[in-house]
N, C-alpha and C positions, 0 to 999 in steps of 0.2 A: 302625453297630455296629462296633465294634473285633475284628478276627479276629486270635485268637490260632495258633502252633503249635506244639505241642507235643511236642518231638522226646526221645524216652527216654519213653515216655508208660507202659510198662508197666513199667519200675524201681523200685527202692525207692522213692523220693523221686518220682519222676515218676506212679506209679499215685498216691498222696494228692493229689498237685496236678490231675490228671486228673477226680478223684472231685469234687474243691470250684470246679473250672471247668465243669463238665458241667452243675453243674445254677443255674450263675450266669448270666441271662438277660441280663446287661449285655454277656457278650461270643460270639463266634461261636467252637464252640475246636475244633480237630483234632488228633487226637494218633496221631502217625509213632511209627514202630516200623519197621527196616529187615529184621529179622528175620522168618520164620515162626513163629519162637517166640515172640517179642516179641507180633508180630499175632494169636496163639492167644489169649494170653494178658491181651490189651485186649479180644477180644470176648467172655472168661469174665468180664468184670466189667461188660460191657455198654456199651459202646464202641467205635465205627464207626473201625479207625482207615482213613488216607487214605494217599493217595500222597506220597513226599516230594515230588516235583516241582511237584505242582497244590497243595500248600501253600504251598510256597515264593514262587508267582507270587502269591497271595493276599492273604500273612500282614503284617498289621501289624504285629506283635509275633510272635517267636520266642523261646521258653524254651529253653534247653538245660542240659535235667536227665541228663545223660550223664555218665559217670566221668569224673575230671583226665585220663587217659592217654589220651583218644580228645576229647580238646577242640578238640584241633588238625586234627585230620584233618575232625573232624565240621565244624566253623565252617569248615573250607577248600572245603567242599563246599555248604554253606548261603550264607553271606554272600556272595558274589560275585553271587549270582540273585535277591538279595533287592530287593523295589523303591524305590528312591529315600524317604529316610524313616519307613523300617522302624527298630524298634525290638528290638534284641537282647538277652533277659535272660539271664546267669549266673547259676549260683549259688555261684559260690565263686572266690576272687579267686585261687587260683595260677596258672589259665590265663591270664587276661587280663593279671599283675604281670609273669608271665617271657614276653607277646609272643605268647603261643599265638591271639592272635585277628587273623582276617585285616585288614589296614590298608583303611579306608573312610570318608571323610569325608562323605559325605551320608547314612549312618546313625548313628544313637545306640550305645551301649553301655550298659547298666545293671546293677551287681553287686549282688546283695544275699543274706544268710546269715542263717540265723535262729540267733538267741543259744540258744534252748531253754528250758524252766522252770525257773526260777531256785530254788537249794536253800533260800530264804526266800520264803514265795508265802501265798496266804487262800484255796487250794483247799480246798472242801469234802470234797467227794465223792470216795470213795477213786480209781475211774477218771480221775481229774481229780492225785490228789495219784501214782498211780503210772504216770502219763506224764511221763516223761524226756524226750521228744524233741520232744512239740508237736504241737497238732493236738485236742487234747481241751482239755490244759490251757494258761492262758494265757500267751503269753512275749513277749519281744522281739525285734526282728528287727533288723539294720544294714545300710546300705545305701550304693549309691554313683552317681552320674551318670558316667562315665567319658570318655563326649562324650555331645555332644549339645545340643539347646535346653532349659531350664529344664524349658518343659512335657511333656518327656519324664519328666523328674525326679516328675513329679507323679502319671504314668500306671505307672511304672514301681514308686513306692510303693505305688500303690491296689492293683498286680496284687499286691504281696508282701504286702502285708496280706492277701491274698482267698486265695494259697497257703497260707501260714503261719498264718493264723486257730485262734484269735483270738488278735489281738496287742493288745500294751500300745501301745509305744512304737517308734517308728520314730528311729535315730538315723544321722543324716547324718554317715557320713565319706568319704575318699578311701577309693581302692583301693589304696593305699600302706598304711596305718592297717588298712585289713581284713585284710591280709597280714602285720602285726604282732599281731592276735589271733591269727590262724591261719593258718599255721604256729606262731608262735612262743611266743604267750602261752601258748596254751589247748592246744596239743597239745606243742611241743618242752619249755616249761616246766612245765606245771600237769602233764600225763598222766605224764611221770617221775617227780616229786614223789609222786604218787599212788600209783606202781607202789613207790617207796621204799615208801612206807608200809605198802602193804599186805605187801612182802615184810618188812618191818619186824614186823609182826604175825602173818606166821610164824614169823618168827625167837622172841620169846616164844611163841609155843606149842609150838615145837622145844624150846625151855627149861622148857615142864612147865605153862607156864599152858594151863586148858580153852580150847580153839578160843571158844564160846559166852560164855566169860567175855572173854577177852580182845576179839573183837568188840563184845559190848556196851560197853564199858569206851571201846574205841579212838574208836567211831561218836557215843558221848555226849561227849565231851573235842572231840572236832572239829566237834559241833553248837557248842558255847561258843567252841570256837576261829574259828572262822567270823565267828560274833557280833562278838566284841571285835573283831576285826582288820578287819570291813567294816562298822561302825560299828550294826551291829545292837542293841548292849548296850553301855550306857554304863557300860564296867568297864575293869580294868585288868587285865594277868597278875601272879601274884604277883610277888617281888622273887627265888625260889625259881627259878620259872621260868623268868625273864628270863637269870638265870644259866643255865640247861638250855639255851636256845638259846642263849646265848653260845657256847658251848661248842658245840652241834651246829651253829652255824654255822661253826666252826672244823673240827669233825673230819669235816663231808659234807661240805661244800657247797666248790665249787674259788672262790677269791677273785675269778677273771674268768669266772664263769656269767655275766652281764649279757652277752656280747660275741655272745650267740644272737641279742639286736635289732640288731644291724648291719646296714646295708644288706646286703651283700653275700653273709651269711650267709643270710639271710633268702631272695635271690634264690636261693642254691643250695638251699635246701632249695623253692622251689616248683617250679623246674627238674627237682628227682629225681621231686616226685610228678608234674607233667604228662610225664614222659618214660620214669617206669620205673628211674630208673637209683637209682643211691648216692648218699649225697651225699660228696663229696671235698672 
């Protein structure tokens, strides 16, 4: 039997993985908490947690579901004791992209991120269509081998399927590529975008449109827009429109936005979240 450990066990993200390994009898799981707090708050949910050390000597596999800012420190204190062919999971690529993970050639490395419920899905059930984050409703997950033998790659999917349940699709990238969704895609591009928008939809309602109207109006135009643009609906934008972005491509948007996917931008922005700092 495969013993997992599970270190941040009573975290955001670490208490749901905690809950759908506890009662999966394929594997052996303990879940560390270095704190008293922590360890209060794993046996209010009904969970033995363990020592780190007698995990450590044990553990096949190690998750660390711990904030970017403490990846470094934490993995400097795990991996060194870990035993020959132990298998390390992440869950988020700016530790391991900007170096934060300790160098060991006889263990694995394994990244993987879950995408979340995609805003086109065949949820029925309202608890199913108003989970955003996963875990009720179904989504996909991306993932990465970062060393290791193959069949690490194998064991290291089945656990992220069995965290992130239920998942659709598991999709094989680097840890290069995960670090191009996130940071860059999905939070440096798409959350500012977003945030334009929404401050955009105050700005008409500062001009006299109803809050209520103007939301509904904004939230129905960007269900269609959505559509067209990820190939949801076989349609086109008016000839109307085409000009409206012309044009708001022109008066927002700076002509070298794209230079956020550069390497080395990219490096600095996982740099500031595993470190605390700004980015410069």
């Amino acid at each position: 039997m495969t013993t997992i450990a599970l270190f941040g066990a009573a975290g955001k993200i670490g208490a749901r993985i905690a809950k759908l390994l506890h009662v999966d009898s394929a594997y052996e799981s303990l879940f560390i908490e270095a704190g008293e707090a922590g360890q209060a708050r794993l046996r209010d949910i009904g969970l033995a947690p363990t020592n780190q050390s007698d995990a450590i000597k044990v553990a096949d596999v190690v998750i660390l579901a711990v904030p970017d800012l403490f990846i470094g420190k934490i993995a400097g204190e795990i991996v060194p004791h870990l035993k020959t062919g132990a298998l390390v999971i992440g869950l988020d690529p700016a530790a391991p992209h900007s170096g934060k993970l300790p160098p060991r050639s006889d263990i694995s490395y394994f990244i993987t991120h879950p995408c979340h419920p995609p805003v086109y899905n065949n949820e029925i059930e309202e608890v199913a269509r108003t989970d955003y984050f996963g875990g009720i409703a179904k989504q996909n997950i991306v993932c990465s081998l970062m060393q290791g033998p193959e069949e690490h790659y194998a064991l290291g999917e089945q656990i992220a399927r069995k965290m992130f349940a239920p998942v659709m699709s598991a999709h094989r990238i680097t840890v290069e590529q995960m670090a191009i969704l996130e940071p860059a895609l999905v939070e440096t591009v798409t959350i500012t975008c977003m945030q334009v928008i929404r401050e955009a939809m105050d700005e008409a309602v500062k001009r006299g449109v109803p809050f209520e109207a103007a939301k509904d109006f904004l939230l129905g135009h960007i269900n269609i827009d959505i559509a067209i643009l990820f190939g949801f609906l076989n349609a086109q934008f008016s000839d109307g429109a085409k000009l409206a972005v012309k044009r708001g491509m022109e008066q927002i948007i700076q002509p070298d936005w794209k230079r956020v996917f550069e390497p080395e931008n990219i490096m600095k922005e996982v740099r500031a979240i595993t470190e605390g700092t700004a980015v410069h």
